[in-house]
C-alpha angles and dihedrals in degrees: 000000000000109000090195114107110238115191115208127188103204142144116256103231096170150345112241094214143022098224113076099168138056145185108266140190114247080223109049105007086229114145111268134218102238102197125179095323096330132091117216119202098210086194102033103027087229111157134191144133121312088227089055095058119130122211145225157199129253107154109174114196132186110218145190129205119182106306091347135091120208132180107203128178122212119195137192140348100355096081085053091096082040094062093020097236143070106264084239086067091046094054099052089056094053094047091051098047097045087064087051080055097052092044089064101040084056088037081061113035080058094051090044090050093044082055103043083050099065094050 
């Protein structure tokens, strides 16, 4: 990997993937296997529980810069000033509004079916 710093003033045309963070080790910031309450290092052999996992970023964006397409890959700390919060925090809040989410849709299929069932 080139440990030299290259600045690029491009235009963002895409994300590649949805899913800009992961699951890390706190050794070796390579992505874990989180099974049942455990989290599993592949490369370090590093182990812990699931709830203590720290996050963090991979964004993978496709670019363009005057004639040229580049797909470049950040990773880290360094978007936490982009999104204004660790990858850790952001993942808290998504989890825990996904399960508000989930709350509702249930909230509302049973509502739907109660219904359904007087007609």
């Amino acid at each position: 990997m080139n440990k030299r710093r290259k600045f690029l003033l491009a235009s963002v045309l895409a994300l590649q993937n949805s899913s800009f963070i992961y699951p890390s080790c706190r050794k070796c910031f390579s992505r874990v296997i989180l099974v049942s309450k455990r989290s599993n290092c592949p490369k370090c052999g590093s182990t812990g529980e699931a709830e203590n996992t720290s996050y963090r970023y991979k964004l993978s964006l496709k670019v363009a810069e005057s004639n040229k397409l580049f797909v470049i890959t950040v990773f880290g700390s360094c978007l936490d000033t982009f999104f204004g919060l660790t990858a850790t925090d952001l993942h808290k809040i998504l989890k825990a509004n996904m399960e508000k989410v989930r709350i509702s849709v249930t909230y509302m299929h049973a509502l739907t079916t109660k219904e359904k069932s007087k007609h």
